[in-house]
OpenMM code with the backbone's topology and positions (N, CA, C; nanometers):
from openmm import Vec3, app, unit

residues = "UNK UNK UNK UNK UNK UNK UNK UNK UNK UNK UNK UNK UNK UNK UNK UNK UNK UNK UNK UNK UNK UNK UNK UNK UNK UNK UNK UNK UNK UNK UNK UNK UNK UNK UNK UNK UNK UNK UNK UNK UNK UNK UNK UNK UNK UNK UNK UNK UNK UNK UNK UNK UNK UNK UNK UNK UNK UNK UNK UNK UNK UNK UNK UNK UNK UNK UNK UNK UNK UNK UNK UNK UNK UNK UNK UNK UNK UNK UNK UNK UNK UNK UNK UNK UNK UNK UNK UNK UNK UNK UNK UNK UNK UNK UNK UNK UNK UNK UNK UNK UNK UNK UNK UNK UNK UNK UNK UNK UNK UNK UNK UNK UNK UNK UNK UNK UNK UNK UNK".split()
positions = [
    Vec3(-0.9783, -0.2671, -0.8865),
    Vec3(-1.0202, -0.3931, -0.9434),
    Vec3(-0.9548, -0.4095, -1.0809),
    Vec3(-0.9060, -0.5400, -1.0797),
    Vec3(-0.8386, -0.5594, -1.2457),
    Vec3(-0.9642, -0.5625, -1.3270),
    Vec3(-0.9529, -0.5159, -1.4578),
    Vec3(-1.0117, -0.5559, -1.5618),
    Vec3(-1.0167, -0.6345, -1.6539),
    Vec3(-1.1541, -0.7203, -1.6682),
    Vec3(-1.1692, -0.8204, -1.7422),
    Vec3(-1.0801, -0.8928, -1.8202),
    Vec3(-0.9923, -0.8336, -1.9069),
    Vec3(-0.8787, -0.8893, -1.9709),
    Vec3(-0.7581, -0.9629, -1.8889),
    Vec3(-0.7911, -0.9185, -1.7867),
    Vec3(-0.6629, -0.9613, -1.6732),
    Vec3(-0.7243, -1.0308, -1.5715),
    Vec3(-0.8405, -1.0906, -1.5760),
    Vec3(-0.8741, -1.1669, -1.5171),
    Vec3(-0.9095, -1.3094, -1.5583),
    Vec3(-0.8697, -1.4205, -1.4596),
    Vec3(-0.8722, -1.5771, -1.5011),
    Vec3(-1.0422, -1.5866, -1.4929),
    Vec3(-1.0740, -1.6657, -1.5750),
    Vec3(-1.2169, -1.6801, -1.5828),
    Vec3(-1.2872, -1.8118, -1.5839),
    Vec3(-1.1685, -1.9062, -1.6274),
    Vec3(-1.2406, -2.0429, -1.6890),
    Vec3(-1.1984, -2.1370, -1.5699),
    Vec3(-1.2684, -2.2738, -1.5483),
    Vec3(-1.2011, -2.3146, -1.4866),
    Vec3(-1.0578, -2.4281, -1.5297),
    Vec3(-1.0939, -2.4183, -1.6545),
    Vec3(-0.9765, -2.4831, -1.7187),
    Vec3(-0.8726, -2.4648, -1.6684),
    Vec3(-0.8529, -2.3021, -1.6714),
    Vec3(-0.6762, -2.2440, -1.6504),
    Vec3(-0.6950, -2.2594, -1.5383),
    Vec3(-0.7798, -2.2147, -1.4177),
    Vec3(-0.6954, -2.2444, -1.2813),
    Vec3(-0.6756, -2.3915, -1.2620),
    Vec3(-0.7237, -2.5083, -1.3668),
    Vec3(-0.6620, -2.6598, -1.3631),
    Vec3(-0.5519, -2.6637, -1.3892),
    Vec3(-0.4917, -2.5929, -1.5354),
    Vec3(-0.3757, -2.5962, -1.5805),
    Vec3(-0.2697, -2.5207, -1.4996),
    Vec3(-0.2996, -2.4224, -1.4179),
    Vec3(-0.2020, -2.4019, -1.3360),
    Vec3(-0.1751, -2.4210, -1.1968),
    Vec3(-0.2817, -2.5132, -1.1833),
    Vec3(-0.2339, -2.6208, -1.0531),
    Vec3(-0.1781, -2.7483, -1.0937),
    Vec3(-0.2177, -2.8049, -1.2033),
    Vec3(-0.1183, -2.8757, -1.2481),
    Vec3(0.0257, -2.8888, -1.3404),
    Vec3(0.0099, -2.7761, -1.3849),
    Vec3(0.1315, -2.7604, -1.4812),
    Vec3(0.2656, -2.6318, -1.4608),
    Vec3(0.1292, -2.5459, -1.3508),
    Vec3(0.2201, -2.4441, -1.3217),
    Vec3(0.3254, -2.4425, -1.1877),
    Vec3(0.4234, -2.3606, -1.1707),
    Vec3(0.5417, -2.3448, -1.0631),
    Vec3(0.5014, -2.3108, -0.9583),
    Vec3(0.4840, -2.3218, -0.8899),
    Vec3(0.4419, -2.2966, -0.7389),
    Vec3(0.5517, -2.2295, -0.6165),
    Vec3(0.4720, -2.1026, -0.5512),
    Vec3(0.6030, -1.9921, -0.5032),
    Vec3(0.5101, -1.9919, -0.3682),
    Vec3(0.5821, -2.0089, -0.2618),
    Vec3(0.5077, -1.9702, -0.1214),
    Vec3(0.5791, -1.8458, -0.0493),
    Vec3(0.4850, -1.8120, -0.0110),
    Vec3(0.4979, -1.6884, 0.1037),
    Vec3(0.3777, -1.7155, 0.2022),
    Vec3(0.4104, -1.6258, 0.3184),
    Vec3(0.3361, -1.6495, 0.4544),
    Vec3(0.2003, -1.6881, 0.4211),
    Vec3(0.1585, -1.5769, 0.3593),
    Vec3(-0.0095, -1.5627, 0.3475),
    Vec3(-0.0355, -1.6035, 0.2786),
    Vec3(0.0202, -1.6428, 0.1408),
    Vec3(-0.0602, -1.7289, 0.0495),
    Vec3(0.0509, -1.8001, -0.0668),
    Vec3(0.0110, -1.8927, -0.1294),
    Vec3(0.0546, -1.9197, -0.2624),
    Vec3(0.0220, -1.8764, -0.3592),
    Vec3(0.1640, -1.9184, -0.4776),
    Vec3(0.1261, -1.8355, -0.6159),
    Vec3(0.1482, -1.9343, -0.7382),
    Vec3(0.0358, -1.9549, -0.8302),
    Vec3(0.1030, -2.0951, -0.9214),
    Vec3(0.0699, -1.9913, -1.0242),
    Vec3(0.2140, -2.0235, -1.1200),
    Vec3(0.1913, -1.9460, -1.1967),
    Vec3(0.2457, -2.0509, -1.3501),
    Vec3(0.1655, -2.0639, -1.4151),
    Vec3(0.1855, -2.0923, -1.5664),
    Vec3(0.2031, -1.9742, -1.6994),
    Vec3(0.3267, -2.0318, -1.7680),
    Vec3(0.3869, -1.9999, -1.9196),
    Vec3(0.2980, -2.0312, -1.9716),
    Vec3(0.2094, -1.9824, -2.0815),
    Vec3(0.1078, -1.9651, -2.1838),
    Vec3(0.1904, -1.9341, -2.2947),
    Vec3(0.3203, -1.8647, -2.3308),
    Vec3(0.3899, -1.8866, -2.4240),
    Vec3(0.3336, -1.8141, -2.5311),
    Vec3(0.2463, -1.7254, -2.5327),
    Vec3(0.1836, -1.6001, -2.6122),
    Vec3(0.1686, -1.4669, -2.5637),
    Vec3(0.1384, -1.4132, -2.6681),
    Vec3(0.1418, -1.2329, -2.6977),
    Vec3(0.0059, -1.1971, -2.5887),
    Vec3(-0.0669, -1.2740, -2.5541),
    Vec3(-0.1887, -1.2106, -2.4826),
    Vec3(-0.1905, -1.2231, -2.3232),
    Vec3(-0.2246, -1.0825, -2.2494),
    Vec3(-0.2022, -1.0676, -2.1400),
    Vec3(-0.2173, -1.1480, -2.0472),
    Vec3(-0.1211, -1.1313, -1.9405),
    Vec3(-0.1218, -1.2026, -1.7959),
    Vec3(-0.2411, -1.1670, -1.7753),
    Vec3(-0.3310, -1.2935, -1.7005),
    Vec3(-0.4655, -1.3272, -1.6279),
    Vec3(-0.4168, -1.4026, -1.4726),
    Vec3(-0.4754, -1.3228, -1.3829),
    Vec3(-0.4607, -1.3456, -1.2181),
    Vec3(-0.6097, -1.3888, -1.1909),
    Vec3(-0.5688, -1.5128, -1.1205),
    Vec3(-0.7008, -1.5575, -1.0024),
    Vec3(-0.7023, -1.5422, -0.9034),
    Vec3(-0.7900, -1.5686, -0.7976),
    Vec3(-0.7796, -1.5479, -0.6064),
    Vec3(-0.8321, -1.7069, -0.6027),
    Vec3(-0.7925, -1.7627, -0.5019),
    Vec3(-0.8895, -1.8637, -0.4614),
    Vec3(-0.8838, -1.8072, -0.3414),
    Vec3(-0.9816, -1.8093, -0.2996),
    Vec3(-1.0218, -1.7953, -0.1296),
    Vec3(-1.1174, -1.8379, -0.0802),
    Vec3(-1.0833, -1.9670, 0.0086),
    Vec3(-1.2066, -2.0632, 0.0373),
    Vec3(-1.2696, -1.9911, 0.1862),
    Vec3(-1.3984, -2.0169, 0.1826),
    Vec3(-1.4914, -2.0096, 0.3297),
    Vec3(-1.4335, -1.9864, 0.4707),
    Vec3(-1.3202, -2.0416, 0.4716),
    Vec3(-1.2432, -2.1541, 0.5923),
    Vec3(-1.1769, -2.0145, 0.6722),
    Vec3(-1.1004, -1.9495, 0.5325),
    Vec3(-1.0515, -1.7929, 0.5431),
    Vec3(-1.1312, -1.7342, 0.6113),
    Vec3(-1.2465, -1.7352, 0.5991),
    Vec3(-1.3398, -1.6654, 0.6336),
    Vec3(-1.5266, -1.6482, 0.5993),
    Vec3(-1.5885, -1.6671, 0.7052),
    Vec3(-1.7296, -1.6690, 0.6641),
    Vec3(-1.7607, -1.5921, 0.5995),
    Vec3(-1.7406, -1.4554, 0.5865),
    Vec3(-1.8052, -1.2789, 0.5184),
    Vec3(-1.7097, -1.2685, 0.4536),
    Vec3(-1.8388, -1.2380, 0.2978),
    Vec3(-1.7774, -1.2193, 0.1709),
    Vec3(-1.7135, -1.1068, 0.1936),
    Vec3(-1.7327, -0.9935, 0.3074),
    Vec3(-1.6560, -0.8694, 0.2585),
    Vec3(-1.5283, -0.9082, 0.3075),
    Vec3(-1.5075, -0.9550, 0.3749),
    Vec3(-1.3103, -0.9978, 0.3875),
    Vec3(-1.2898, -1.1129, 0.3072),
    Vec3(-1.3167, -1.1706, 0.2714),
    Vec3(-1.2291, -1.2416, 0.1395),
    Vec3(-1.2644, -1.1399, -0.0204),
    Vec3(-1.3600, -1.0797, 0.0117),
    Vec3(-1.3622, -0.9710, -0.1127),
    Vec3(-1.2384, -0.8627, -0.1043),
    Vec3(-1.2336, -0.7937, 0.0143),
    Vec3(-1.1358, -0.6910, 0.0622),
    Vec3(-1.0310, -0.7296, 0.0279),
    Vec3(-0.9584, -0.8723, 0.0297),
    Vec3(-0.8587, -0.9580, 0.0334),
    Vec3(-0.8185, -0.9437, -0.1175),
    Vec3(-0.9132, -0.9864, -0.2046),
    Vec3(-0.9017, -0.9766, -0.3199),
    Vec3(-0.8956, -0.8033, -0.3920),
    Vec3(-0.8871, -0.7547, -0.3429),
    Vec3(-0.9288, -0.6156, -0.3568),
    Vec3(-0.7938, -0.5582, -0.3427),
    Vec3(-0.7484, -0.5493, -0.2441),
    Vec3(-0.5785, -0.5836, -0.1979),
    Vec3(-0.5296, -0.5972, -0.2806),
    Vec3(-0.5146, -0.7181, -0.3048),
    Vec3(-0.4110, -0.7473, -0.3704),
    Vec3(-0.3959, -0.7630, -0.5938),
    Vec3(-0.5309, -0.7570, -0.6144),
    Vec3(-0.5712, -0.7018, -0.7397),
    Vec3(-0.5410, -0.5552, -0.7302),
    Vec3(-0.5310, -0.4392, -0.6419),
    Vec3(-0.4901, -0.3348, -0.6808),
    Vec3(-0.3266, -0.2940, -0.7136),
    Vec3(-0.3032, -0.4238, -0.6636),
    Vec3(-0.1382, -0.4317, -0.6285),
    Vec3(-0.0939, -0.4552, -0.7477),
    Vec3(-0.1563, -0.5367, -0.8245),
    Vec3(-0.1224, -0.6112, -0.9268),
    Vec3(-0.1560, -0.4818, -1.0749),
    Vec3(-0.2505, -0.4213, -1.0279),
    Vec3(-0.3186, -0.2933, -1.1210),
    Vec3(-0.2153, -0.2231, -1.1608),
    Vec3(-0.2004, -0.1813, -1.0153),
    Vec3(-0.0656, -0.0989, -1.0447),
    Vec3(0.0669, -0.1337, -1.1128),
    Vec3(0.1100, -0.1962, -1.0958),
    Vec3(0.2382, -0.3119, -1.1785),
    Vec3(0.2230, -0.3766, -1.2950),
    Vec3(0.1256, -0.3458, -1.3817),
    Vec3(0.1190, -0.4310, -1.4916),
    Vec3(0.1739, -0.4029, -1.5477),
    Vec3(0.1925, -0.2658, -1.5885),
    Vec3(0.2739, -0.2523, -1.7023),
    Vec3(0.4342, -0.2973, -1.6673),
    Vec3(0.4740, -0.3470, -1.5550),
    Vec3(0.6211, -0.4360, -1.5367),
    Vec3(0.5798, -0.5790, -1.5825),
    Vec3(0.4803, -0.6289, -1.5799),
    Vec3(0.4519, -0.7755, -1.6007),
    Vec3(0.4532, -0.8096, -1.7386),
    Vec3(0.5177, -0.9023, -1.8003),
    Vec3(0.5137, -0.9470, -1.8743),
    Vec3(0.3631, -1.0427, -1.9375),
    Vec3(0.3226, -1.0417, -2.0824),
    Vec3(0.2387, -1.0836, -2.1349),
    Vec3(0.2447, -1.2530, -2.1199),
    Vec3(0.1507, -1.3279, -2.1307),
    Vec3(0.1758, -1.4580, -2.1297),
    Vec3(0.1775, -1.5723, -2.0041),
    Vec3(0.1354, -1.5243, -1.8828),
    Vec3(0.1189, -1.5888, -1.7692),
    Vec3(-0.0363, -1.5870, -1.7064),
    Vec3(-0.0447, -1.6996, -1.6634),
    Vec3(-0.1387, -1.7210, -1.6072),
    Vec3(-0.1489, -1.7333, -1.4615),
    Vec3(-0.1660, -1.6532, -1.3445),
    Vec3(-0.0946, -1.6757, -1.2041),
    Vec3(-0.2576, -1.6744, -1.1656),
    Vec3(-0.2239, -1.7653, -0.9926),
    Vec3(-0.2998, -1.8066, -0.9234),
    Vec3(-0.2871, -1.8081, -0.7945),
    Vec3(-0.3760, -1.6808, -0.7641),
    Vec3(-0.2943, -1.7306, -0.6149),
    Vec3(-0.3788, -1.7481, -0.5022),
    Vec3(-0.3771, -1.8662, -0.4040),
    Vec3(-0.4438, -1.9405, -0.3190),
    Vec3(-0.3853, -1.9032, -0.1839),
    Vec3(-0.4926, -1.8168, -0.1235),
    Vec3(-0.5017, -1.7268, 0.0073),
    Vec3(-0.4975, -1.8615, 0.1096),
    Vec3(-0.4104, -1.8376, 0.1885),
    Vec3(-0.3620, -1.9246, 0.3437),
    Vec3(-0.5079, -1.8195, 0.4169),
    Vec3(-0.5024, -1.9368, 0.5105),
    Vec3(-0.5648, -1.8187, 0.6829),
    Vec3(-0.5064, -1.7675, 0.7221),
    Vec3(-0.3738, -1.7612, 0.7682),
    Vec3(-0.3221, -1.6545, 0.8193),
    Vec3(-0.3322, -1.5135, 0.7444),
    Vec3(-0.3445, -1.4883, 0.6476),
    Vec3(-0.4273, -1.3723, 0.6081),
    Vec3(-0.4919, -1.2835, 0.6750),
    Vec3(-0.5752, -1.3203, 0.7738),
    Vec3(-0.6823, -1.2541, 0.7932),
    Vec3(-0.6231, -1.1378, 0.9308),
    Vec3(-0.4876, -1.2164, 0.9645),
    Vec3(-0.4585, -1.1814, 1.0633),
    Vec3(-0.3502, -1.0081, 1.0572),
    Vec3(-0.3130, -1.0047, 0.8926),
    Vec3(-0.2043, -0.9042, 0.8572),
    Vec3(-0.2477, -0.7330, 0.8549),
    Vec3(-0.1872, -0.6928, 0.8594),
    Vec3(-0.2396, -0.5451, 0.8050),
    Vec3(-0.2094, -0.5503, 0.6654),
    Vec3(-0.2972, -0.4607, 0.6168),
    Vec3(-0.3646, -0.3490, 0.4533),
    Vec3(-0.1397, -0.3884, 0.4063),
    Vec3(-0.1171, -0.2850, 0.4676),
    Vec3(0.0129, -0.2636, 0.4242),
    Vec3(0.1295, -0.3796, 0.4137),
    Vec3(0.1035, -0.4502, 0.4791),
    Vec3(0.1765, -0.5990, 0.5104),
    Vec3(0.1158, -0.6962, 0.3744),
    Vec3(0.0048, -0.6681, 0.3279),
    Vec3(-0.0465, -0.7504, 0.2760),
    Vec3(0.0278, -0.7345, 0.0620),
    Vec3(-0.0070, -0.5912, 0.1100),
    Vec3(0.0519, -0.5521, -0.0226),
    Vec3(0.1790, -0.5284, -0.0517),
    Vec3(0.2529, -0.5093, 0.0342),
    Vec3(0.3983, -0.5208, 0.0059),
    Vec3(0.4489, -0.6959, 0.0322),
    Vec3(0.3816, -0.7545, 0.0602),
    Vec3(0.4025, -0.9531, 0.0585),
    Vec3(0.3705, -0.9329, -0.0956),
    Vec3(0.2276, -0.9019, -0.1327),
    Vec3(0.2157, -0.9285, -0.2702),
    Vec3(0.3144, -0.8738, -0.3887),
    Vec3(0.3712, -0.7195, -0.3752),
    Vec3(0.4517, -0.6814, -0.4228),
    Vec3(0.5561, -0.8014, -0.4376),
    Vec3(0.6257, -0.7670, -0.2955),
    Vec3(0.7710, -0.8776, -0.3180),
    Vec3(0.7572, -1.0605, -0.3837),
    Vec3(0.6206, -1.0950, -0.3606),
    Vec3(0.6772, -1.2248, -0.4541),
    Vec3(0.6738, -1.2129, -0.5815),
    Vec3(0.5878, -1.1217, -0.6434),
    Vec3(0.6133, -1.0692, -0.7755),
    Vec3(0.6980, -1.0273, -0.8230),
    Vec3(0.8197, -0.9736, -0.7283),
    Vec3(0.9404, -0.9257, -0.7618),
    Vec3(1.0390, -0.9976, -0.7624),
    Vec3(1.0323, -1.1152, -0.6644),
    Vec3(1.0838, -1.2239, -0.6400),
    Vec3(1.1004, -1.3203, -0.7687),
    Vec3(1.0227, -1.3276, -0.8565),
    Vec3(0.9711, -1.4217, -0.9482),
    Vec3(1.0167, -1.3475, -1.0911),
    Vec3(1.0959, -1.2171, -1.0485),
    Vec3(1.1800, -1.1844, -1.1658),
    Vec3(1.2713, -1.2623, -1.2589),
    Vec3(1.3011, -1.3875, -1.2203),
    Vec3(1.4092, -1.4757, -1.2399),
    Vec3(1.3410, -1.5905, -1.3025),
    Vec3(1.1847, -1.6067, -1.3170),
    Vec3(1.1345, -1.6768, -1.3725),
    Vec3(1.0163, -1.5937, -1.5026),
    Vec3(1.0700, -1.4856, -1.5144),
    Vec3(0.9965, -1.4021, -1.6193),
    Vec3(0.8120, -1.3642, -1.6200),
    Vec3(0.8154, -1.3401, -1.5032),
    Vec3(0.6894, -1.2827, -1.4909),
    Vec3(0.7094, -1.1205, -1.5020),
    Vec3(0.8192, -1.0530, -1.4858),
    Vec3(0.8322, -0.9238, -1.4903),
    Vec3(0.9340, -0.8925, -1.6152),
    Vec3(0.9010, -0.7648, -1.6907),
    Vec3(0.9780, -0.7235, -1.7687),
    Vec3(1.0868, -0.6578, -1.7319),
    Vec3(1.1983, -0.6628, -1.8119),
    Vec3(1.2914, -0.5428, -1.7712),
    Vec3(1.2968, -0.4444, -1.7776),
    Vec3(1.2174, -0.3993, -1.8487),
    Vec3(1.1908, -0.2358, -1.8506),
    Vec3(1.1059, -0.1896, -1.8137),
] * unit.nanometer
topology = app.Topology()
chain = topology.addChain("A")
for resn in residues:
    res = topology.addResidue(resn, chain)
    for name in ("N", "CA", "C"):
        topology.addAtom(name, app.Element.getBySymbol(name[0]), res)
């Protein structure tokens, strides 16, 4: 589980980065991610509506996934983003391992728009 500091909280920012932020698709889900343009850490959201799924423990698991993914990699991520990312249904259908290497690669993908550091 990420910790508090790295987590989106308000609903402000997930406004501002559906409206202001870049938007990246892959199978299972989207990723909007907004420039905040400061020294203070990247904050990640989940949206995952009902539709995904009735039981909180698979859209929790889901989130669980892919927040560990993100745990692990922070210290490549650059400070100053606000990302969001909005779980498709087809989700439900992937394996553990499929899920986290999708999440890996669009994060890696998005090297070119400075979500990751170079070092």
């Amino acid at each position: 589980m990420l910790s508090s500091k790295y987590r989106l909280k308000k609903k402000v920012n997930f406004a501002r980065i559906e409206i202001d932020g870049a938007m990246h698709q892959s199978k299972s889900f989207g990723m909007g991610v907004y420039n905040r343009k400061d020294g203070d850490p990247s904050q990640f959201g989940f949206v995952i509506s009902t539709k995904i799924s009735k039981l909180a423990v698979v859209r929790n698991k889901i989130k669980r996934i892919m927040s560990d993914v993100i745990r692990k990699n922070l210290e490549k991520l650059k400070n100053g983003h606000d990302v969001l990312f909005l779980i498709k249904p087809s989700i439900v259908k992937i394996e553990k391992e499929t899920l986290e290497r999708e999440t890996y690669e669009i994060i890696i993908k998005n090297l070119q728009n400075n979500i990751i550091s170079n070092s």
